[in-house]
C-alpha positions as CSV (number, residue, x, y, z in Angstrom):
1,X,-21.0,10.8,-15.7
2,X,-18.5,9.5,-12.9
3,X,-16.9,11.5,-10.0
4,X,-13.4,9.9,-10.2
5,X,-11.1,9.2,-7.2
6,X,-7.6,9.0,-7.9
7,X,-5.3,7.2,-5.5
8,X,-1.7,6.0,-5.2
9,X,-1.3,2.1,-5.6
10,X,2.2,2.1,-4.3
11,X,4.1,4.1,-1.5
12,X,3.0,7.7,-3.1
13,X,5.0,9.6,-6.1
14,X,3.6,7.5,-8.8
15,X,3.0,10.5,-10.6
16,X,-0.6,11.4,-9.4
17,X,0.1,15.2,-9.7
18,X,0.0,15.1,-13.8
19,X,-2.7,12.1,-13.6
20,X,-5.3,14.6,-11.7
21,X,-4.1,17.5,-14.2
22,X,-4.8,16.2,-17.2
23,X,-8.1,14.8,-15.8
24,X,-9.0,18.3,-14.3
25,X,-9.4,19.4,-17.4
26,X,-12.7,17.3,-17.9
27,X,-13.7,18.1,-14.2
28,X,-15.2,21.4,-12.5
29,X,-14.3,20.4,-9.1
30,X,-10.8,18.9,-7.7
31,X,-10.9,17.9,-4.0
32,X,-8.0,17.0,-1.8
33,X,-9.4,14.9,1.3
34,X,-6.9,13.6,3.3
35,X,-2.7,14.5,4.4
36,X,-1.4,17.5,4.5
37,X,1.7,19.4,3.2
38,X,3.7,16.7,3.0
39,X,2.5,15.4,-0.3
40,X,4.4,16.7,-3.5
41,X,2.6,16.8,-6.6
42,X,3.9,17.9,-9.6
43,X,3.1,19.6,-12.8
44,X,5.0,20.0,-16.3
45,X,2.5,21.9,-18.8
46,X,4.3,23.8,-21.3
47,X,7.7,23.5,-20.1
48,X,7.0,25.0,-16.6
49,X,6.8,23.1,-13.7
50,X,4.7,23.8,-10.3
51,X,5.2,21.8,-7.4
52,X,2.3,21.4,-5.1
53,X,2.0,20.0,-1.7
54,X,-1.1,21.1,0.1
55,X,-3.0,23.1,-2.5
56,X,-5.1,20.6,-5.6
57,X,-3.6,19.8,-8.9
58,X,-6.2,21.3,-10.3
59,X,-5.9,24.8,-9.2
60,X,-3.3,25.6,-12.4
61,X,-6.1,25.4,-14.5
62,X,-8.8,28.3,-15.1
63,X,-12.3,27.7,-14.3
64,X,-11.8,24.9,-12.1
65,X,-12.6,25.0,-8.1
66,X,-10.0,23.4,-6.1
67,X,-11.8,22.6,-2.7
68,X,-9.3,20.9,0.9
69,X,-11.1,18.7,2.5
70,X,-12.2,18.3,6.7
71,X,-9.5,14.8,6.3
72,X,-6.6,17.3,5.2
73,X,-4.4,19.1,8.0
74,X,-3.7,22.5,6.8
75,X,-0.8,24.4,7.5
76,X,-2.1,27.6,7.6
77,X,1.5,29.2,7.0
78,X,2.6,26.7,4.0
79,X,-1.0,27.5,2.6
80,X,-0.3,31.3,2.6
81,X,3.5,30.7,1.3
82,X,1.9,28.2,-1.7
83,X,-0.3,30.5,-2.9
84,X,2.4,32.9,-3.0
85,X,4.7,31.0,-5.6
86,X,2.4,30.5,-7.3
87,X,1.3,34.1,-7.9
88,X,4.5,34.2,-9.1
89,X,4.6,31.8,-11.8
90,X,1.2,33.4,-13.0
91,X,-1.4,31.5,-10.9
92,X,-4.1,33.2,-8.9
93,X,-5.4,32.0,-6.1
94,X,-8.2,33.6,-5.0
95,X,-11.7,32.4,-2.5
96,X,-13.5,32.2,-6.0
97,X,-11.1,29.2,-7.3
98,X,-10.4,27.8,-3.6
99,X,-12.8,26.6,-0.7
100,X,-11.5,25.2,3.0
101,X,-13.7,23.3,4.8
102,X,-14.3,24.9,8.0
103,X,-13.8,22.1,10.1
104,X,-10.2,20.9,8.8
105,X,-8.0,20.8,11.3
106,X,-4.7,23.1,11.6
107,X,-0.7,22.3,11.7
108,X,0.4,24.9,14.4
109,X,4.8,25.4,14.8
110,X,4.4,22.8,18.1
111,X,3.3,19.7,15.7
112,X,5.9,20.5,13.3
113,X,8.5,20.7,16.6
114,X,6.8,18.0,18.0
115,X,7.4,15.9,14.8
116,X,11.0,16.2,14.6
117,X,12.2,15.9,18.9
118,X,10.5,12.7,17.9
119,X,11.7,11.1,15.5
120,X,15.2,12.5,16.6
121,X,14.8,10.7,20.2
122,X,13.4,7.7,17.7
123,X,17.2,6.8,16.9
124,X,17.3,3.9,14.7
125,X,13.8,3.4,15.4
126,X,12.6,6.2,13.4
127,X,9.7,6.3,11.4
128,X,11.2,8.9,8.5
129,X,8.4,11.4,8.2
130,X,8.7,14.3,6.8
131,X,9.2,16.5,10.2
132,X,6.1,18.6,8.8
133,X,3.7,18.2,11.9
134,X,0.9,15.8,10.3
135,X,1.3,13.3,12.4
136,X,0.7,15.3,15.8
137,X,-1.9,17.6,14.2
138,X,-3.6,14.1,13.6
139,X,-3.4,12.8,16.8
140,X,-4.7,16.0,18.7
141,X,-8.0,15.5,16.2
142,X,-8.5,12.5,17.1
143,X,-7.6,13.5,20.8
144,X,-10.8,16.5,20.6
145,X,-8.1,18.6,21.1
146,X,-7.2,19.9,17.8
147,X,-7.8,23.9,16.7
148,X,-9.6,23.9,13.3
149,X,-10.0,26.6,11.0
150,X,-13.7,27.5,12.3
151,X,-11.6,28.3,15.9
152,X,-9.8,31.4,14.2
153,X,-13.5,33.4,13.1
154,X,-13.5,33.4,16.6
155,X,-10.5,34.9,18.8
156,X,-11.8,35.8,21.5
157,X,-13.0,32.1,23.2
158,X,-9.9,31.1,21.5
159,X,-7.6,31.2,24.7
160,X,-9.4,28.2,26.4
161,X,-9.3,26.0,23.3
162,X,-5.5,26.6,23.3
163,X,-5.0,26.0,27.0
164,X,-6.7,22.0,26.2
165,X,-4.1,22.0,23.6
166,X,-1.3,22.6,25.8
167,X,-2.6,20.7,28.7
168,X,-1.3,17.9,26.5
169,X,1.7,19.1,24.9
170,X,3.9,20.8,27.5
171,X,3.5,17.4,29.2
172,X,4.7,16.1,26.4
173,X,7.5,18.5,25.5
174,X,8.7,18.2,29.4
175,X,9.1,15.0,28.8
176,X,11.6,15.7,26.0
177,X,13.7,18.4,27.5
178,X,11.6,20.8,25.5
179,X,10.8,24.3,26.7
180,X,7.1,24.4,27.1
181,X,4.7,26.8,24.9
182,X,3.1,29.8,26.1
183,X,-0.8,30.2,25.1
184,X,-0.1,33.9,24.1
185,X,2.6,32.7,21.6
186,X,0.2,30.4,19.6
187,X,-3.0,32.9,20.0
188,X,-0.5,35.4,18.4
189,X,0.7,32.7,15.5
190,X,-3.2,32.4,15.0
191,X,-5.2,35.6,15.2
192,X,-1.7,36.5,12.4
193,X,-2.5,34.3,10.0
194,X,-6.5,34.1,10.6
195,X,-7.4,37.1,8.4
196,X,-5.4,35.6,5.1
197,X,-6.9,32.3,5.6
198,X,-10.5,32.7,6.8
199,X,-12.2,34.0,3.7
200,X,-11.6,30.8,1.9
201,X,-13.4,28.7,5.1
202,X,-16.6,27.8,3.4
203,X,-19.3,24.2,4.2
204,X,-17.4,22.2,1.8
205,X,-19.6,19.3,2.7
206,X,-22.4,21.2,1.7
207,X,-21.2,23.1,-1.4
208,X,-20.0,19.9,-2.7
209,X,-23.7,18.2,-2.0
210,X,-25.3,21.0,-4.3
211,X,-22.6,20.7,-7.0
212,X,-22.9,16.9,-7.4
213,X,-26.8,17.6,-7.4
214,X,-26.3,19.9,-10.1
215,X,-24.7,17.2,-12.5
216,X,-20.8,18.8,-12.0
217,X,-18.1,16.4,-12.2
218,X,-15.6,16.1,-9.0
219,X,-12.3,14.8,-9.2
220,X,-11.0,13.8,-6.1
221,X,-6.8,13.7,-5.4
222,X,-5.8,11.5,-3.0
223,X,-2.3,12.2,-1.4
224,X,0.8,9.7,-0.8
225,X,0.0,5.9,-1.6
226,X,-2.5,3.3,-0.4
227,X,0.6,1.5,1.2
228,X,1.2,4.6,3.0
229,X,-2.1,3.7,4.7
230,X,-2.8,4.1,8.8
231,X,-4.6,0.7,8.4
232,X,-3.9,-1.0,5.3
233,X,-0.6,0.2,4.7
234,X,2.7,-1.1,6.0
235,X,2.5,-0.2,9.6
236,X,4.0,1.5,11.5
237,X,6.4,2.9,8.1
238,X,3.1,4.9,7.0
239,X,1.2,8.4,7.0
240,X,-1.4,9.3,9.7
241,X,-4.3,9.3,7.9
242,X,-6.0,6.3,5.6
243,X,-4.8,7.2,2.0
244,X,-7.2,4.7,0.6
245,X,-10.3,5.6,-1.9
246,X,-12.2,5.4,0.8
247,X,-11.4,8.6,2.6
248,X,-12.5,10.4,0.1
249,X,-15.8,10.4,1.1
250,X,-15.2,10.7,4.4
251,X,-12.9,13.6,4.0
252,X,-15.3,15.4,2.1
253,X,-18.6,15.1,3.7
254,X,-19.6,14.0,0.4
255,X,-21.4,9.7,1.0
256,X,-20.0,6.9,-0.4
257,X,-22.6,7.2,-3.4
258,X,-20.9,10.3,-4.6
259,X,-18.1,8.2,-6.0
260,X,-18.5,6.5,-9.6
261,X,-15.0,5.1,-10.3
262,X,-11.6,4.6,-8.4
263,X,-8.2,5.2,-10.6
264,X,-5.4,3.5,-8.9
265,X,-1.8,5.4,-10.0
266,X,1.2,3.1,-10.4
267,X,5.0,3.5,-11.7
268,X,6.1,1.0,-14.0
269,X,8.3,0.1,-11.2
270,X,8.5,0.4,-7.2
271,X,9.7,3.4,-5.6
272,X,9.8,4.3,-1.7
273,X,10.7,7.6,0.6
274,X,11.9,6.8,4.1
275,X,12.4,3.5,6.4
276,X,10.5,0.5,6.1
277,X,9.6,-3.2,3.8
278,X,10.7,-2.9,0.3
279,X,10.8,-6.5,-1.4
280,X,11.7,-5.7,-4.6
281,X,14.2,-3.0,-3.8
282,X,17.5,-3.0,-5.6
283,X,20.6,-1.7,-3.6
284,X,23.0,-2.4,-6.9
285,X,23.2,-1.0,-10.4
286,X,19.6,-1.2,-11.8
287,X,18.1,0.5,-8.4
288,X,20.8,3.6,-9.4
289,X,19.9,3.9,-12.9
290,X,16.1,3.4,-12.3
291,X,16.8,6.4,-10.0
292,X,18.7,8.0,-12.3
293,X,16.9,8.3,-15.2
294,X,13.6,8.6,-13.4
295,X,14.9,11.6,-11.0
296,X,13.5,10.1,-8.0
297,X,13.9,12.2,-5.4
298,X,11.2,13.6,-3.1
299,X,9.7,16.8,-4.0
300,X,8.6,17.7,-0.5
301,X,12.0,16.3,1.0
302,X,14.5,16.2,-2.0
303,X,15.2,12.5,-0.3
304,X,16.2,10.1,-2.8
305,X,13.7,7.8,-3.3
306,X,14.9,4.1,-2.9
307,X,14.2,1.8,-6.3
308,X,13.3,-1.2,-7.2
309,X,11.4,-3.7,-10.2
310,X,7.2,-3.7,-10.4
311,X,5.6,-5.5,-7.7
312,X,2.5,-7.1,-9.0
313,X,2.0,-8.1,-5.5
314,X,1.5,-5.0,-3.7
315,X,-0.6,-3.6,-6.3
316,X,-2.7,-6.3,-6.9
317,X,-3.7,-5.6,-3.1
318,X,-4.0,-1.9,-3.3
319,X,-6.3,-2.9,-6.2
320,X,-8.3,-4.9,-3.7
321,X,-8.3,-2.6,-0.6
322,X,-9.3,0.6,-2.7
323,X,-11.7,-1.1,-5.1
324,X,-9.3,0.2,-8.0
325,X,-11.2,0.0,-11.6
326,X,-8.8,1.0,-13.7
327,X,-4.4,1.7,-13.2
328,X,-2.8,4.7,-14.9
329,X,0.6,3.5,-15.1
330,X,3.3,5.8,-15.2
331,X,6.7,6.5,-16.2
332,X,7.0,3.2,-18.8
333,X,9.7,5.3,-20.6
334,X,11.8,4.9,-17.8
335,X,12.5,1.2,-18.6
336,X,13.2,2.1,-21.8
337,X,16.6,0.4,-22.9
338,X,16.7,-2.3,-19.8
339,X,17.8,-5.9,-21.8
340,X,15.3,-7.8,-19.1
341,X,12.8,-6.3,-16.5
342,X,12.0,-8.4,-13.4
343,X,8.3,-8.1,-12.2
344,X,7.5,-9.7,-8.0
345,X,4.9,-12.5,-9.3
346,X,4.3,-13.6,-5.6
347,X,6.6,-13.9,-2.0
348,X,8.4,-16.8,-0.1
349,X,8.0,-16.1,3.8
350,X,10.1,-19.0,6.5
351,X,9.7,-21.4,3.1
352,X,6.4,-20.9,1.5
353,X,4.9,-19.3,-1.3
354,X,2.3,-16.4,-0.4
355,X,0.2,-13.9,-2.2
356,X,-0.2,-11.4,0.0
357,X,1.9,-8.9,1.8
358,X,1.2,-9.8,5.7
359,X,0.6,-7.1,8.2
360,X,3.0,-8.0,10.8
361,X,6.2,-6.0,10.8
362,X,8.4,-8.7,11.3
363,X,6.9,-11.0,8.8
364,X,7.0,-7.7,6.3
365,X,10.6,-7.8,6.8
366,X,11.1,-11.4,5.7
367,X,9.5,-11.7,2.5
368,X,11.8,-12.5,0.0
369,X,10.1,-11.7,-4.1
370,X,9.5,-14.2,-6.4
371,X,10.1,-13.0,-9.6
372,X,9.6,-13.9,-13.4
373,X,11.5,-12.1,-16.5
374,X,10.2,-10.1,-19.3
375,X,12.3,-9.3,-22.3
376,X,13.0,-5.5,-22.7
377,X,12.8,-2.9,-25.4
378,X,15.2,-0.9,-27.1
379,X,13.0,1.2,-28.9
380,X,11.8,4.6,-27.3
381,X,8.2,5.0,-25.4
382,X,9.1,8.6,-24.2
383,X,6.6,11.0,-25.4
384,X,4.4,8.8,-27.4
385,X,0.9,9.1,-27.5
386,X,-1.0,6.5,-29.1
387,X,-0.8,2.3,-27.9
388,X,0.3,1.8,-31.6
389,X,3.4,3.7,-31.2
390,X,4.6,2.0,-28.4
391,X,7.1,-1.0,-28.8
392,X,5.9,-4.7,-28.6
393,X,7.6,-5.7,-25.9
394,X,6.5,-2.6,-24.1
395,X,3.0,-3.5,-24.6
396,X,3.2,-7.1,-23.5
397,X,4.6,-5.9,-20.1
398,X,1.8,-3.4,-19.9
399,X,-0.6,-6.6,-20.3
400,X,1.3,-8.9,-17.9
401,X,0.8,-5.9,-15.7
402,X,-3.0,-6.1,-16.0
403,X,-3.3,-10.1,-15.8
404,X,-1.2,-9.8,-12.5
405,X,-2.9,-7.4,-11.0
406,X,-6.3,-7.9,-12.2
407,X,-7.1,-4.4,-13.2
408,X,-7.0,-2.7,-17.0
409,X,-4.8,-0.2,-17.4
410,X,-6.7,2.8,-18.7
411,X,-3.9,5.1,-18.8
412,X,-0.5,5.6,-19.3
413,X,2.0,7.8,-19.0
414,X,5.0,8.1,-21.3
415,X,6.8,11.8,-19.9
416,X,6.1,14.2,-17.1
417,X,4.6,16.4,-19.6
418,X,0.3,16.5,-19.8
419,X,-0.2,16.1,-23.1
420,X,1.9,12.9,-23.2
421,X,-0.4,10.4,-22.1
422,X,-2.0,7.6,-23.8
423,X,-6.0,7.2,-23.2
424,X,-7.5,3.4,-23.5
425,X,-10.2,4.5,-21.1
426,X,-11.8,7.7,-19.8
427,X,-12.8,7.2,-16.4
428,X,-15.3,10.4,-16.4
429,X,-17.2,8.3,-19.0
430,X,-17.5,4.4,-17.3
C-alpha cells in the first residue's frame, strides 16, 4: 500500500483541500509538511463547509491523526483561533487527533509586521504575499535564529534566544521607521500561548517512522502550488518554502522511501493570487465568467483570483519537477457551456517556439501561449460521478489533457462536494 503525496500542479487553489478529504478517508495519517497559514483549504461534506489554513484536511474526519510537519511555520495564535472554529462547527481538536513536531518553527506578531512594512515599502515592486509573516519566519530559520515550538517547554533560557532574534530585527525595523520590539513583549506573547500549544509538541519524525513500520497509510498535503515553488517556481512571485513533492519528506523527517506515489492537483483551467507571469491569463469576458462561475476568490485573502485557459505547459513541468504519477483534475464542471475551450500547447519567446517556461523573470514576462481549440459541451458534468456520465466532448478534453501533459488523470472532480468525484485510479492501491 502507497503513502500518497498530494501536491498542487499550478499556482495553489486547485482544489487540494477536497482531494486530501476524500482520500483521508482511506488513510490513518494526514501530514502537512511545508507553508504555513497562508494556505486555504477547503471542505464541502454534507452541505457544510470548513475552511482550513494551517490545520490538515484530514482532521474533519474521526479516527484519523492530523500530524504539522518541522517544514510548516506555525502560527501559534492562528493555530489556537482554528481549532476554535472548528469546535464550533462540531470538530474536536484534541492532542489525541493532532501532533506538532517539536522542531517547527514559530510565526511571532514581528514576522507578520515585518511582512507587510515590506511589501508596503515594495511599491510597485511588490511581491503580493499574504502579509501573514511566512516569509520572515522562514528566513530567521534559515538564519539559526528562529524560536521553534521546543523553545516554549522552556521559558526560562528563553530570554537569550529572543535577544538573537531581535539582534536582527530592530536593525531591520530601524531601517523602516519602525519602532523596535522589546524582548519582554515577545517572551510575554510566548510563555501566553505556550501552555495551549505545547501538549500537542510530540517527535513527529519519529512517531511517523513507527507508524509507517506498522503498515499505516500516510497521506501527505502539500500546501499552495509547485509553481509557487522557492526554486522551481516562478521566482521571485512565489512562497518561501519548496512546495514541490519533494518536501514532503524533508518536512517530515520521514526519507524519501517513505513515499509510494505523487498525485499532482490541477483545475481544468489556470488560476493565480497575487503579481507575477500568467501566459494564459484572460483580462476580457471568459477570464470573468471562468471567475464567476468557479467563485475564485482566495480563501485566506478573499482576493480575486486572476483566470485564464489550461496550460498544458506548466503542468506538464510540474509533472516533471514533482515526479507527478497521476493528476486529479478539478473543477471540469466549470467549463461546462463554453462553445470552444483554448488549451497553451507550447510558448513563442523573441520569435521561437519553446516548451518550457524559463526561469528568468524577464523572459517569464515575454512568453506569449500558443494555443489549439477544443470544441465544448453543452451538456452538464456538475455532480456526476461515473466517466460514463460525462459528455464526449468533456472526456476528449480530459484525454488531450493527459497526452499533453504526459500524466493519466486518475481523478476528477465534478463539484466542491466529496462524494462528487470520479475514481479511474486509486492511488493508495498503485
Amino acid at each position: 500500500m502507497a503513502n500518497v503525496v498530494v501536491v498542487g500542479s499550478q499556482w495553489g487553489d486547485e482544489g487540494k483541500g477536497k482531494i486530501v478529504d476524500w482520500l483521508s478517508e482511506q488513510a490513518d495519517i494526514v501530514v502537512r509538511f511545508q507553508g504555513g497559514h497562508n494556505a486555504g483549504h477547503t471542505l464541502v461534506i454534507d452541505g457544510v463547509t470548513y475552511k482550513l489554513s494551517l490545520l490538515p484536511s484530514g482532521v474533519v474526519r474521526r479516527n484519523k491523526l492530523s500530524v504539522i510537519g518541522n517544514g510548516v511555520v506555525l502560527d501559534p495564535r492562528a493555530l489556537v483561533e482554528e481549532i476554535a472554529r472548528l469546535k464550533e462547527q462540531g470538530v474536536t481538536v484534541t492532542p489525541d487527533n493532532l501532533r506538532i513536531a517539536e522542531n517547527v518553527t514559530l510565526i511571532l506578531p514581528l514576522h507578520q509586521e515585518l511582512d507587510v512594512a515590506r511589501e508596503k515599502a515594495s511599491g510597485s515592486g511588490a511581491i503580493g504575499t499574504t502579509g501573514r509573516g511566512i516569509g520572515p519566519a522562514y528566513e530567521d530559520k534559515v538564519g539559526r535564529r528562529a524560536i521553534r515550538l521546543m523553545d516554549l517547554s522552556d521559558l526560562h533560557v528563553l530570554d537569550g534566544k529572543i535577544e538573537r532574534l531581535l539582534a536582527h530585527h530592530n536593525a531591520l525595523r530601524r531601517g523602516l521607521g519602525m519602532n523596535e520590539v522589546a524582548v519582554r513583549a515577545v517572551y510575554d506573547h510566548l510563555a501566553a500561548v505556550a501552555p495551549k500549544v505545547l501538549p500537542f509538541m510530540g517527535s513527529v519524525w519519529s512517531m511517523l517512522d513507527e507508524k509507517r513500520r506498522e503498515g499505516k497509510r500516510i497521506l501527505f498535503e502539500g500546501a499552495q502550488g509547485a509553481l509557487l515553488d522557492i526554486d522551481h517556481g516562478t521566482y521571485p512571485y512565489v512562497t518561501s518554502s519548496n512546495t514541490v513533492a519533494a518536501q514532503a519528506s524533508t518536512g517530515s523527517g520521514l526519507g524519501p522511501n517513505a513515499i509510494g506515489y505523487v498525485l499532482g492537483i490541477c483545475k481544468a483551467y489556470t488560476t493565480r493570487v497575487g503579481q507575477g507571469p500568467f501566459p494564459t491569463e484572460q483580462l476580457n469576458d471568459i477570464g470573468k465568467t471562468l471567475g464567476t462561475k468557479g467563485k475564485e476568490f482566495g480563501v485566506v485573502t478573499g482576493r480575486p483570483r486572476r483566470c485564464g485557459w489550461f496550460d498544458s505547459v506548466l503542468v506538464r513541468q510540474t509533472v516533471r519537477t514533482s515526479g507527478i504519477q497521476g493528476i486529479a483534475l478539478t473543477k471540469l464542471d466549470i467549463l461546462d457551456g463554453f462553445e470552444q475551450i483554448k488549451i497553451c500547447v507550447g510558448y513563442r519567446l523573441d520569435g521561437r517556439e519553446i516548451d518550457y517556461l524559463p526561469a528568468g523573470e524577464h523572459a517569464q514576462a515575454r512568453v506569449e501561449p500558443i494555443y489549439e481549440t477544443a470544441e465544448g459541451w453543452h451538456e452538464a458534468t456538475a455532480r456526476k460521478r461515473s466517466w460514463a456520465q460525462l459528455p464526449a466532448q468533456a472526456i476528449k478534453y480530459v484525454r488531450r489533457i493527459e497526452e499533453l501533459i504526459g500524466c493519466p488523470v486518475t481523478l476528477l472532480s465534478t463539484s466542491p462536494e466529496r462524494e462528487d468525484t470520479i475514481l479511474m485510479q486509486n492511488p493508495f492501491e498503485t
